[in-house]
C-alpha positions as CSV (number, residue, x, y, z in Angstrom):
1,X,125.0,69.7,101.5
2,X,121.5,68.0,102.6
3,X,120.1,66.6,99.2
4,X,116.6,68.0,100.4
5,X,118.4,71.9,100.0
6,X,118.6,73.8,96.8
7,X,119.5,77.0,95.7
8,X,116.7,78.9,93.8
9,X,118.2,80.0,90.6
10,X,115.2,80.5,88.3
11,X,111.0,81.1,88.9
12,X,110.7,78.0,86.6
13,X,113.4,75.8,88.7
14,X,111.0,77.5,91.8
15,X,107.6,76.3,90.3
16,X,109.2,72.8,89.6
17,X,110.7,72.3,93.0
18,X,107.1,73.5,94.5
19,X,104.9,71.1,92.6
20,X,106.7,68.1,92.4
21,X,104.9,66.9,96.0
22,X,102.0,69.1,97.1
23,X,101.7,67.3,100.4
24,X,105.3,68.4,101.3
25,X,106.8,71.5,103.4
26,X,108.8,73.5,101.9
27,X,110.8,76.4,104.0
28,X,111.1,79.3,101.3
29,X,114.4,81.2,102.6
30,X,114.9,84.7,101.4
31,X,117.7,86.3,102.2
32,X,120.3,88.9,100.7
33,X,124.0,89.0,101.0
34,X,123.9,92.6,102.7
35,X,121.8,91.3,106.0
36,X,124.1,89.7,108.5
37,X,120.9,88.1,109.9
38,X,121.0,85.9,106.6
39,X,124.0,85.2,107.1
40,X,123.1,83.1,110.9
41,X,119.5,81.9,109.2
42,X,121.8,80.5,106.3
43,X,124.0,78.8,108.3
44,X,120.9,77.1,110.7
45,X,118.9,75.8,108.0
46,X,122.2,73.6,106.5
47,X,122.1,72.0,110.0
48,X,118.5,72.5,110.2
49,X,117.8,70.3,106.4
50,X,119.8,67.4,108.0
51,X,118.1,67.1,110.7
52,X,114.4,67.5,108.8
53,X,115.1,65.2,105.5
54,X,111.8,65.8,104.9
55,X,111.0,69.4,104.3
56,X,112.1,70.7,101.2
57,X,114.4,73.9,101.9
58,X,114.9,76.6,99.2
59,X,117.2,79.5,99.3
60,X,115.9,82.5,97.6
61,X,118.4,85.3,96.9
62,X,115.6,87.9,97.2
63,X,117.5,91.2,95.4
64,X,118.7,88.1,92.6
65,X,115.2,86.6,92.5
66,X,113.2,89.6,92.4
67,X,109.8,87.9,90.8
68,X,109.7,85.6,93.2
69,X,110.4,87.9,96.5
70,X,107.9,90.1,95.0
71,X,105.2,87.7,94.8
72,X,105.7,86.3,98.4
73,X,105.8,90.5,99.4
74,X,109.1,89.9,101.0
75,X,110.2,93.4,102.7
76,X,112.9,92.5,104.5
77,X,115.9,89.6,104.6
78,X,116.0,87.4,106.2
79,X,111.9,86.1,106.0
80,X,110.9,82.7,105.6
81,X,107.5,81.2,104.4
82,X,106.5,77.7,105.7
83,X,104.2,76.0,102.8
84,X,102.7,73.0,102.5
85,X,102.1,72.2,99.0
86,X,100.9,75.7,97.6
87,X,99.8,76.2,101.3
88,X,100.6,79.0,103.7
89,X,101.5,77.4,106.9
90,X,103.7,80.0,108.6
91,X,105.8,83.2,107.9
92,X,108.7,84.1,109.8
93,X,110.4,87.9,109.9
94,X,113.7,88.6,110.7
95,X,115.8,86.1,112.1
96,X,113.4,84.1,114.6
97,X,115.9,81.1,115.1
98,X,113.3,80.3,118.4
99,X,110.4,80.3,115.9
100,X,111.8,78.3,112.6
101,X,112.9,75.7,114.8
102,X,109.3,75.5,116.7
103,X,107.6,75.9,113.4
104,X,110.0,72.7,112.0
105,X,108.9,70.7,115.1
106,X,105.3,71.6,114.2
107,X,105.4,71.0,110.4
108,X,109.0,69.3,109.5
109,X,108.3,65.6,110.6
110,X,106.1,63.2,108.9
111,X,103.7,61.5,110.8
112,X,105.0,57.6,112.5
113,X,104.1,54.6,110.8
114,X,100.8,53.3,113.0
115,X,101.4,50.0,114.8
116,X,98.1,49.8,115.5
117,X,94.6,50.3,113.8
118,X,91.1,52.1,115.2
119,X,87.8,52.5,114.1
120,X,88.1,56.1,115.2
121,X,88.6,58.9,113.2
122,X,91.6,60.8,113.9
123,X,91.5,64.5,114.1
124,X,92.5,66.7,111.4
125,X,96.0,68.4,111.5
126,X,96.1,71.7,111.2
127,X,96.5,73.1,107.4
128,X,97.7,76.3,108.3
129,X,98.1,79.2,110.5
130,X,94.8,80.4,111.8
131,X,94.4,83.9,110.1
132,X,90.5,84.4,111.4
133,X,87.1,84.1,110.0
134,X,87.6,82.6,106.4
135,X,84.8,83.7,103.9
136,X,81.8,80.5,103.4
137,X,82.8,79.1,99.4
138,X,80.0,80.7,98.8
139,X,81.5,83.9,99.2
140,X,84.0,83.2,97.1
141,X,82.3,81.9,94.2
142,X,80.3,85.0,94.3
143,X,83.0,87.2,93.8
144,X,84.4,85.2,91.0
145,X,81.1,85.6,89.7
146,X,81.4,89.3,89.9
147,X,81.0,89.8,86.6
148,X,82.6,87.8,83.1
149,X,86.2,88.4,83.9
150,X,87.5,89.3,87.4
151,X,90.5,90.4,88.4
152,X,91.8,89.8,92.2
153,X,94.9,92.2,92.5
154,X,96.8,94.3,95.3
155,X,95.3,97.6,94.8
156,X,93.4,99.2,92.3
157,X,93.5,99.3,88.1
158,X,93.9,102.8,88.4
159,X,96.6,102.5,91.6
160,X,97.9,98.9,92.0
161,X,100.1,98.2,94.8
162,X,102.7,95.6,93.5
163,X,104.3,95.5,90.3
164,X,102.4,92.3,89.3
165,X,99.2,93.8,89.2
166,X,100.2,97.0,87.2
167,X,101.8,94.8,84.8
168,X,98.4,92.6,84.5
169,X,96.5,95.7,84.1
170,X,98.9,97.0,81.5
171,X,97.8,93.4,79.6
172,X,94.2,93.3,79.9
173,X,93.9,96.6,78.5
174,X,96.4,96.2,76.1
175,X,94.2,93.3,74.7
176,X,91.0,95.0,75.5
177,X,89.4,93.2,77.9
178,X,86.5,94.7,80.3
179,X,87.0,93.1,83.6
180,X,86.2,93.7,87.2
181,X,88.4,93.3,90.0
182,X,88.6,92.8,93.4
183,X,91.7,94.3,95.7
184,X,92.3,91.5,98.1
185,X,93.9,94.0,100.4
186,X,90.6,95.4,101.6
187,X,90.0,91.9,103.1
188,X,92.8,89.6,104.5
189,X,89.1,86.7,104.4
190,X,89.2,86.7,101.3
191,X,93.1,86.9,100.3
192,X,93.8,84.1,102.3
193,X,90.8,82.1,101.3
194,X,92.1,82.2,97.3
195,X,95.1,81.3,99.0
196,X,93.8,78.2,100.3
197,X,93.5,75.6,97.8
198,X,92.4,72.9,99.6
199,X,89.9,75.2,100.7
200,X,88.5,76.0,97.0
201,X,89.4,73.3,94.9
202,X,89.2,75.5,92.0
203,X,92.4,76.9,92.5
204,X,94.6,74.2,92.8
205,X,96.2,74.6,89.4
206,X,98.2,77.7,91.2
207,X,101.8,78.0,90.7
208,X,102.0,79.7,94.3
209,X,99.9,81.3,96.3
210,X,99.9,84.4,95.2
211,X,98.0,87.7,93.8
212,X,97.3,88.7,90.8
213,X,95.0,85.7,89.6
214,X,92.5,86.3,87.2
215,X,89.3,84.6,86.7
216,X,86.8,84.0,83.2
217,X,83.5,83.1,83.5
218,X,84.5,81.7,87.2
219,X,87.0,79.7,86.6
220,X,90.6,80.6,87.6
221,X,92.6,80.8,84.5
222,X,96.1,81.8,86.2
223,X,98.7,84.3,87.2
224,X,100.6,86.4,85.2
225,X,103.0,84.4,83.4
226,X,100.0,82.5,82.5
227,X,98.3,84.6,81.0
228,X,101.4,86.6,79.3
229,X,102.4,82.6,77.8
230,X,98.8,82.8,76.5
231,X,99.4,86.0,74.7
232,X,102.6,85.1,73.0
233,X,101.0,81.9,71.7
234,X,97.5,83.2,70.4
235,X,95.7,81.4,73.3
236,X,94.1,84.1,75.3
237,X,91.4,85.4,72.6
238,X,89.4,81.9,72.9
239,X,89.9,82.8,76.9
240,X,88.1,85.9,76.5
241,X,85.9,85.5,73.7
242,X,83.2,85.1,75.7
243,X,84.0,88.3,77.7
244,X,84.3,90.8,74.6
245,X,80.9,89.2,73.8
């Protein structure tokens, strides 16, 4: 097996994997033992790995690892998510051999050594897939500003939409925290902006990019297993002390 493959048997062993090199790709595999497609994507990322030594692939049993698939709103298996760092670069439905192997042409190579030097600047390489108009920082920092304590979420308090965010409701008032929120479906801007942390600096201490994330006096203080680590070890009243206040 490639030594750049691994087998995704725990969200912590996931996290680790991510952070260990934010400037390197990272082809998140999710498949399920049902799906014959798996089955074919399975068998072309082995040979795919050797070929690219330097992405970092990861198989993800989604119905095993169900925090994870959840998190990346995987629907179906097989469906791959192209990352740089905790950067969206591409996502892939369905078995797409044509498009994981242009996508690994695209993003799987580092760049050559230069043989030569310029006083020219070269231009940028792309970050990630163009989704539209992002929202100006601006923006952003508004919303976060919203109000002391802001939730972003999929959905609403009253009617999330993923089992991440009802459990993060459940929390807040469970510790009786007043909070706003933001549902980052009503504008894909704005989701994929959080999403973006080279984009908004301020998130970069992400585990993934991923919803919920909730935010204290406009600073991002983390997901949920964040905040539920906080809870358990009495750190999440001097978070919010300023919010009750």
């Amino acid at each position: 097996m490639a030594t750049n493959l691994y087998d995704v048997t725990s969200t912590d062993q996931f996290k680790e994997l991510l952070s260990q090199d934010l400037t390197r790709v990272s082809v998140l595999n999710f498949w399920a033992e049902i799906a014959e497609a798996s089955k074919t994507i399975n068998a072309l990322l082995k040979e795919l790995a050797v070929k690219y030594p330097d992405p970092l692939f990861l198989f993800i049993e989604a119905e095993v690892q169900e925090d994870i698939a959840e998190s990346f709103e995987i629907e179906v298996a097989p469906t791959l998510v192209i990352l740089r760092g905790h950067t969206l670069l591409q996502r892939i439905q369905g078995a797409d051999q044509k498009a994981l192997i242009a996508s690994l042409e695209t993003y799987g190579r580092k760049g050559p050594v230069a043989l030569s030097t310029t006083t020219k600047s070269p231009a940028a390489p792309p970050t990630h897939v163009d989704f539209g108009e992002k929202p100006s920082k601006k923006r952003l920092v508004g919303l976060m500003n919203m109000d002391k304590a802001v939730l972003f979420m999929k959905g609403t308090p009253d009617k999330p939409e993923c089992g991440f965010s009802r459990k993060f409701v459940a929390k807040l008032r469970e510790q009786n925290v007043p909070f706003s929120y933001f549902n980052i479906y009503t504008d894909e801007s704005v989701r994929q902006g959080m999403m973006i942390s080279q984009f908004f600096p301020c998130l970069c201490s992400n585990d993934w990019p991923t919803f919920p994330q909730f935010i204290v006096n406009g600073e991002f203080i983390g997901g949920l297993d964040i905040v539920t680590e906080m809870i358990e070890e009495g750190e999440f009243e001097d978070v919010v002390a300023s919010v009750r206040a």
